[in-house]
C-alpha positions in Angstrom: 114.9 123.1 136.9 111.7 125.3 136.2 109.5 122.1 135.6 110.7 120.3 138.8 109.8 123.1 140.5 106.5 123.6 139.0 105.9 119.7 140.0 107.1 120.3 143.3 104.3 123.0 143.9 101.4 120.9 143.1 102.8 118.0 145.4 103.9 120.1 148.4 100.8 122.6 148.3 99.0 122.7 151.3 95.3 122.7 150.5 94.0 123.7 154.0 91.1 125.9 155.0 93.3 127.5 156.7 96.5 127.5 154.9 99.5 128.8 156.2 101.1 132.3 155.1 103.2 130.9 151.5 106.5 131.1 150.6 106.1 132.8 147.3 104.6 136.3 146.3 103.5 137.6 143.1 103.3 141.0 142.3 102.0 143.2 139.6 104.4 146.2 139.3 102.3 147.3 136.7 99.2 146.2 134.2 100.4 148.1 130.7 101.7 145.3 128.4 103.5 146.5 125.3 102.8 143.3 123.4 99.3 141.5 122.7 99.1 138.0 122.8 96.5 136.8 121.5 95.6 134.0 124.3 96.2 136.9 126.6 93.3 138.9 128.1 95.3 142.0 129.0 94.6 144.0 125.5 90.6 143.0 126.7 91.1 144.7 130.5 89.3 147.5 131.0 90.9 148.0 135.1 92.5 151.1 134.7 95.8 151.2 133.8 98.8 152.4 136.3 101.4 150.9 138.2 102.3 150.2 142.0 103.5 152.9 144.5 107.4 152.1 145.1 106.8 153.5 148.4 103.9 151.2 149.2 106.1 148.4 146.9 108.5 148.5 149.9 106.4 148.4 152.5 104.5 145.4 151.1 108.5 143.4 150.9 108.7 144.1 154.4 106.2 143.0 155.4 106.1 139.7 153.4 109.5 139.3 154.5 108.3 139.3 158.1 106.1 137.3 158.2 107.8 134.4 156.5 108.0 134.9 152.1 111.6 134.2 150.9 110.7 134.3 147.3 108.8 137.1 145.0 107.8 137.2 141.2 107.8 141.0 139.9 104.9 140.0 137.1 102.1 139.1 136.8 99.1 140.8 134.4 101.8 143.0 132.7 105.0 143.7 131.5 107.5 143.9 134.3 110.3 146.1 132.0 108.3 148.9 131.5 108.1 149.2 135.3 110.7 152.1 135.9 112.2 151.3 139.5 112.3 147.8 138.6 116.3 147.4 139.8 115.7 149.4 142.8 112.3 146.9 143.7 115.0 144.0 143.0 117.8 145.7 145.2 115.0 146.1 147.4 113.9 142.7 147.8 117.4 141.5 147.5 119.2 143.8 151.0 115.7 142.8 153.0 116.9 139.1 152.6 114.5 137.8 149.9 116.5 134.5 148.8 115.1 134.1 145.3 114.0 137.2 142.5 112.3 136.5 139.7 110.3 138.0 136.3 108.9 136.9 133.4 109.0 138.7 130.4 107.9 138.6 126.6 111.9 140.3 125.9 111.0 142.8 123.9 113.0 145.5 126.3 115.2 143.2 127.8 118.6 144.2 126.1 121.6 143.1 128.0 122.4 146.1 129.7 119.3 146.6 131.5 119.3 142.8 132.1 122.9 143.1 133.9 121.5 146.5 135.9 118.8 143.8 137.3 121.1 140.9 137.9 123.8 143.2 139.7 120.9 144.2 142.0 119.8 140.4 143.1 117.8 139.3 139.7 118.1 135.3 140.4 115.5 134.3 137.6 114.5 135.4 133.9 111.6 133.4 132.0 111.1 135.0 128.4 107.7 134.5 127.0 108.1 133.3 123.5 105.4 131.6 121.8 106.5 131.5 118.7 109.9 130.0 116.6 110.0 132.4 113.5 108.7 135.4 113.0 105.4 135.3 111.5 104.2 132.8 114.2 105.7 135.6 116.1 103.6 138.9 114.9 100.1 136.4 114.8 100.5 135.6 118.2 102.0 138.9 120.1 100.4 141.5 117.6 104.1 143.1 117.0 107.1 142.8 114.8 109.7 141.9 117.5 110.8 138.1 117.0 114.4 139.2 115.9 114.7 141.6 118.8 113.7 139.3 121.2 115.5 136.5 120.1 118.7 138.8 120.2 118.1 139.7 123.6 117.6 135.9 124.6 120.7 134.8 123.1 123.1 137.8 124.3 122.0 137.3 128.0 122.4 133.7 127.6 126.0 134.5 126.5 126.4 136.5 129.5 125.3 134.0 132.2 127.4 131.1 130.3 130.8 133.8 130.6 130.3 135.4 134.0 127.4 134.7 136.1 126.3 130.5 135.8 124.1 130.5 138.3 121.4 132.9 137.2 118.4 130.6 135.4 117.3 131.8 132.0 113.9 129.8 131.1 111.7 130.2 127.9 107.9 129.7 128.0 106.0 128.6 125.2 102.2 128.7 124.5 101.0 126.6 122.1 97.9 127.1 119.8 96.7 125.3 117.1 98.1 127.2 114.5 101.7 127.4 116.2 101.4 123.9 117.8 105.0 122.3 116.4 106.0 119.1 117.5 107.5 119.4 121.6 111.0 118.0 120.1 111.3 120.6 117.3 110.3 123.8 119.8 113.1 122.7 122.0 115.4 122.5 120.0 115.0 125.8 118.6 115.8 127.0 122.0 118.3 124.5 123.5 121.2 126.6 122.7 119.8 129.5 124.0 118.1 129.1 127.9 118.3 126.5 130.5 114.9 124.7 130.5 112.1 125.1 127.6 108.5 125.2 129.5 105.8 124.4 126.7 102.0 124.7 128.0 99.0 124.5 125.9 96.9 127.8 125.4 94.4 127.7 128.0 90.9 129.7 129.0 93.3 132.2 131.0 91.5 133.5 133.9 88.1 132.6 132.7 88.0 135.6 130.6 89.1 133.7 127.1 86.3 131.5 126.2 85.9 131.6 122.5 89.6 132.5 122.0 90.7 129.3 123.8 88.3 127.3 121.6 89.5 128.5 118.4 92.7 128.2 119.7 93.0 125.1 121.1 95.3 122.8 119.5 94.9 119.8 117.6 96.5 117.9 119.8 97.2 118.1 123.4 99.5 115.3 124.2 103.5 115.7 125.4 102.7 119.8 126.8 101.3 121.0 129.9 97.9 120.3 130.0 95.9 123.3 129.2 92.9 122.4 132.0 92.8 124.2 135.8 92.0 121.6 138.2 90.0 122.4 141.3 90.8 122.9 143.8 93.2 125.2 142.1 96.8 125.7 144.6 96.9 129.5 143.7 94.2 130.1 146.6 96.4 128.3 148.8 100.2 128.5 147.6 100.8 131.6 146.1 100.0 135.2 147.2 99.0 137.8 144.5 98.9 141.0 144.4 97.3 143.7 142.1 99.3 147.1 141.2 96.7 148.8 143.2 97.8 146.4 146.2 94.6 144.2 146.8 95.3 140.6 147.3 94.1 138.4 144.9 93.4 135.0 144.7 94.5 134.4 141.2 97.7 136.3 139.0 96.1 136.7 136.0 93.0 138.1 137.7 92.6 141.3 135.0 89.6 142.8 136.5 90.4 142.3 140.4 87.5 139.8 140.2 89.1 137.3 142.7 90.8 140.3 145.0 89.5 139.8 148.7 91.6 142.0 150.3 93.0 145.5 150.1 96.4 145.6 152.0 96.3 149.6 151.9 94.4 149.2 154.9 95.2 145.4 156.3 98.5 143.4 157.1 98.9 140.4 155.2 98.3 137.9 157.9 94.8 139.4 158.5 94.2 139.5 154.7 95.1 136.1 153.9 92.9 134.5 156.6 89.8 136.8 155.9 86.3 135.9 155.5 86.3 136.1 151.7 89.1 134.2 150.6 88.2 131.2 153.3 84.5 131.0 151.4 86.0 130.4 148.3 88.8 127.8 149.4 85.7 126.5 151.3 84.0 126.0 147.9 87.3 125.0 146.4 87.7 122.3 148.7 83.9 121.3 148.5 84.3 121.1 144.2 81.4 123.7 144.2 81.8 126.9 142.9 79.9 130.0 143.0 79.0 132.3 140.3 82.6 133.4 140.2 85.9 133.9 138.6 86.6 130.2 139.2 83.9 129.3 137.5 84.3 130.4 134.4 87.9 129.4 134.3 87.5 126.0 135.4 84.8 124.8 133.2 84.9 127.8 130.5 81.4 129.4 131.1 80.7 132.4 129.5 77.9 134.0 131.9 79.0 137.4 133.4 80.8 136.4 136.7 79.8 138.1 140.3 83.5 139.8 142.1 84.5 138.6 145.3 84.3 141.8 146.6 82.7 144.1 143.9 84.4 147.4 145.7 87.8 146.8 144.4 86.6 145.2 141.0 86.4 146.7 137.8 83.3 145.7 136.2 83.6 143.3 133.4 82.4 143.9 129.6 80.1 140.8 128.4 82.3 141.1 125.0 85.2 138.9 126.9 82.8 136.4 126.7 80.5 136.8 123.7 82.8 137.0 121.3 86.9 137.5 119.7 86.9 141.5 120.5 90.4 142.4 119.2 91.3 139.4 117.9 88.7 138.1 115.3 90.4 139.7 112.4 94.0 138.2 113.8 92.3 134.4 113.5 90.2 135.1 110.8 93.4 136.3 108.6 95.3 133.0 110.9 92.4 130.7 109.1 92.9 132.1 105.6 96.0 131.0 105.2 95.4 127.7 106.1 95.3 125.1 103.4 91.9 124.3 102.4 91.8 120.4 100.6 89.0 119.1 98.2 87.9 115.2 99.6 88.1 112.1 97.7 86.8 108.9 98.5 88.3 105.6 98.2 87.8 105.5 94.6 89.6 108.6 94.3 86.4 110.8 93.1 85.6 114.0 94.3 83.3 114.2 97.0 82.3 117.7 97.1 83.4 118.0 100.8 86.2 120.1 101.9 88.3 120.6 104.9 91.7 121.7 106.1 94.8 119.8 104.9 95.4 118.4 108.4 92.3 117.5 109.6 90.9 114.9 106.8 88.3 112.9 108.7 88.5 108.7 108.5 87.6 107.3 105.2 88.3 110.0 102.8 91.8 111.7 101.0 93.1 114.3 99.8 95.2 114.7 96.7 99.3 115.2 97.3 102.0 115.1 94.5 105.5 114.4 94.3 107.6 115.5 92.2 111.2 114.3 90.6 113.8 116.3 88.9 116.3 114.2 86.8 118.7 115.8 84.5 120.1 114.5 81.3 123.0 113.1 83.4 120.1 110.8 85.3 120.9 112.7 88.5 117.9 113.9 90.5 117.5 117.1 91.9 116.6 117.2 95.8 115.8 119.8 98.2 116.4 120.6 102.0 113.3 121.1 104.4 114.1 124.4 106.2 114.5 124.1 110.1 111.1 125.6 111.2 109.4 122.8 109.2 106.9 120.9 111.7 107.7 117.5 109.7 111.2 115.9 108.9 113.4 119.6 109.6 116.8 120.2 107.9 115.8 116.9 106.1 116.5 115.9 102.2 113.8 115.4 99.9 112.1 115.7 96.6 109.6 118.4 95.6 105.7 117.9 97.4 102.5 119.5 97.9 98.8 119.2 98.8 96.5 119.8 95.7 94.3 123.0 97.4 90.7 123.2 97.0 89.7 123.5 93.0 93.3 122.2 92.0 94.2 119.7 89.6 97.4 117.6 90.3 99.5 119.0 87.6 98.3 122.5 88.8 99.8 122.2 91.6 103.1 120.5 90.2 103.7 123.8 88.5 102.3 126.1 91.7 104.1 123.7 94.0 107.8 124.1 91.8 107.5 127.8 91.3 106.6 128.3 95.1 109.8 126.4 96.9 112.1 126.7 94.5 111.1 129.4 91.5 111.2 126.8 88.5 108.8 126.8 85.5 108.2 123.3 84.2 108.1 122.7 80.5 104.7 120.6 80.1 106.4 118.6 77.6 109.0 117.3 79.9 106.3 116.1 82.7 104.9 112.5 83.2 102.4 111.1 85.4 104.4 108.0 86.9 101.8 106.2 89.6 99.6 107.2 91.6 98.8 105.6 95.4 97.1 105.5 98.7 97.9 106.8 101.6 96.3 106.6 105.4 95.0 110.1 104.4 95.9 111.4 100.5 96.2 109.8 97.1 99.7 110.6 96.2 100.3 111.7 92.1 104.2 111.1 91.8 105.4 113.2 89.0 109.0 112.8 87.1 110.1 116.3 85.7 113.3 115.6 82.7 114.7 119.3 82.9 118.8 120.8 83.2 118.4 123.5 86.2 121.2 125.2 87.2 121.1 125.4 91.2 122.2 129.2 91.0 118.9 130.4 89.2 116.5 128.6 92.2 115.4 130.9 94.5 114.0 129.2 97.8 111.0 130.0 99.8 112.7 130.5 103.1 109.8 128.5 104.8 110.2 125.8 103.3 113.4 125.1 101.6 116.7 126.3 102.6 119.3 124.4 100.3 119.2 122.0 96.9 122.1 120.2 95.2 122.0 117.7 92.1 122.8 114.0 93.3 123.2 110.6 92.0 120.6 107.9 92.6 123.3 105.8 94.9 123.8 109.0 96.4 120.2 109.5 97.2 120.2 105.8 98.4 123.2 106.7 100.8 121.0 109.7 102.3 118.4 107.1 103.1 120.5 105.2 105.1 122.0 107.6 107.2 118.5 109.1 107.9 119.2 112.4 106.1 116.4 112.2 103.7 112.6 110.9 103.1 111.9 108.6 101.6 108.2 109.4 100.1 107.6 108.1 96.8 111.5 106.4 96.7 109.8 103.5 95.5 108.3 104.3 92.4 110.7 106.6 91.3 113.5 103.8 91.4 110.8 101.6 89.6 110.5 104.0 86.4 114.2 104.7 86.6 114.7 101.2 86.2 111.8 100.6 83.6 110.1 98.0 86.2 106.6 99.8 85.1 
């Protein structure tokens, strides 16, 4: 699988001055990208754009066939599908003798039939490039409307290597931020029925050219992904060989402005490039852990000083916005941030502190203000309601109605904001008590009893939140709990009242 073989790269990778010629190469059919992630420097390049000679494309698989590569990646900086003679490059490839053909993708053109055109010609591999599991995740990360599309794609040529071709692989990447960062279980399981292997990586300073994006970006918590962090000394100088549209070799594939290219192999064989002075200096530092005012630098330990090119005659100069500040994508966050739920403090003694911060992030010692909130009906049966699938906590799970009180909100505020929001009820105020009230490691909880007849066909569910409610029976709500279909919150006190224990 993908993340064996991933492992198996860092363990087998020769890190030798002199390292032998690799068995893998990376090229950049082109650099235009019609999608712009947002932890993705592409959308910052300013390397002209264009796309690799087929002629010259040819010549390059011949000669890495030659002299020893068995496997080559058609991607790299850009979008591989918007590369026109993509099926002949992978026909190509495939009559020279090239044992394994592969692409990553972010899906957006890959309908099935131009996915079976490149797995008739020799496609072995597809990795779609999804960061995101609905579809306004989707449009704040790649900048465009597609989720549906490219889901449909996934799923249809998924279909078509189950039926009549098992042995292509069909892997989904995921980059993780801190405002898509769902729990590692949940994001695999949104894709389990739909590829072989789920990669999930945290967002990273990618190629040393996304400093402040990576830091506003970075997620919460880092545990149970791919770390984020480039190590030095880092195996693409010594494992991999990449190359630009233009055809320089490079010693890194995400290398926008030809910064790390060393080698042009218009005009050198790709033994003689591999082995020259340039690239050997670097390794040399590499191997030494001190770097130069380079590339590797920056991405290594996220410095934001203008790097020096390898070789400044095949680099495009770099603009000191990639590293001063969010270019394209400060209105994208800043619209990201807004949304966020923004939670008044309380301290132990549940008073207002005059502090705020984000829901999630309520620092040691203080609370924020939650409610709960019960339905019963004049039968005494309480009305619950199902956490929709995308939810980060307890998905597809039974429950009562819940919120965080919001900066400048009272708790019965946000009773009625909270009911009209997931499931498009109006309280009547008369028909609302205050039942207790408790502590949490991190909120005060207000639990709320609403006596109100609702009839299930006049709710109307916020699709983000709730996708189902019925009217149950308390022993019916009991039997949820123990089968570990519902949560059990405020269970406690709401049985208490019921039972006049108060």
């Amino acid at each position: 699988m993908l993340d064996e073989k991933i492992k198996k790269i860092f363990e087998k990778c020769n890190y030798n001055l002199y390292p032998p010629i690799p068995k893998n190469m990376l090229i950049e059919l082109s650099n235009y990208c019609n999608s712009q992630c947002i932890f993705c420097a592409n959308s910052k390049m300013t390397r002209p754009r264009g796309e690799m000679n087929f002629e010259f494309l040819c010549k390059l698989l011949k000669n890495g066939y030659e002299v020893g590569i068995r496997e080559v990646g058609f991607y790299t900086t850009g979008e591989p599908l918007l590369y026109k003679k993509l099926s002949d490059a992978i026909n190509y490839a495939k009559q020279i003798g090239y044992e394994y053909i592969y692409i990553t993708t972010n899906g957006i053109l890959a309908d099935i039939n131009k996915l079976k055109e490149l797995i008739f010609n020799g496609l072995n591999s597809i990795k779609f490039s999804i960061n995101a599991i609905n579809s306004e995740d989707y449009k704040f990360i790649h900048n465009v409307d597609k989720f549906d599309t490219v889901m449909d794609n996934l799923k249809n040529i998924y279909n078509y290597k189950k039926k009549y071709c098992n042995n292509l692989k069909i892997f989904v990447s995921y980059i993780a931020t801190k405002y898509t960062d769902y729990d590692i279980k949940k994001i695999k399981h949104f894709f389990s029925n739909y590829c072989d292997e789920v990669i999930i990586v945290n967002v990273r300073n990618q190629s040393g050219m996304m400093p402040i994006e990576s830091e506003f970006l970075k997620c919460n918590d880092e545990n149970n992904k791919i770390q984020s962090s480039r190590v030095i000394p880092c195996h693409y100088l010594f494992n991999v060989l990449n190359v630009s549209y233009e055809g320089y070799l490079t010693a890194c594939c995400t290398d926008f402005q030809n910064y790390l290219a060393y080698a042009d192999l218009n005009k050198v064989d790709i033994i003689s490039a591999w082995h020259n002075s340039t690239i050997t200096k670097l390794r040399k530092e590499h191997l030494k852990f001190k770097l130069g005012n380079n590339l590797c630098y920056n991405c290594i330990y996220g410095s934001k000083k203008i790097p020096k090119p390898l070789d400044e005659s095949l680099a495009t100069k770099i603009n000191e916005n990639c590293f001063i500040s969010l270019n394209k994508f400060n209105k994208r966050i800043r619209e990201r941030k807004s949304k966020m739920e923004i939670v008044d403090l309380l301290n132990n003694r549940k008073e207002l502190t005059g502090e705020t911060c984000e829901r999630n992030a309520v620092p040691y010692g203080k609370y924020r203000l939650s409610i709960h909130i019960w339905i019963v009906n004049d039968k005494n049966e309480i009305l619950i309601q199902q956490r929709s699938a995308n939810r980060k906590k307890f998905p597809n799970m039974w429950t009562n109605t819940g919120g965080a009180c919001v900066v400048g909100e009272t708790s019965i505020k946000t009773v009625f904001r909270e009911l009209k929001e997931e499931l498009d009820i109006i309280p009547n105020i008369d028909n609302l008590e205050l039942i207790a009230s408790y502590k949490r490691e991190k909120d005060y909880v207000d639990v709320w009893v609403l006596r109100q007849n609702i009839n299930i066909k006049d709710l109307k569910f916020n699709d983000n939140e709730v996708q189902d409610a019925k009217w149950v029976t308390i022993e019916d709500w009991k039997k949820l709990l123990i089968e570990e279909q519902a949560v059990k919150s405020s269970t406690d006190y709401f049985l208490k009242y019921i039972n006049n224990e108060f």
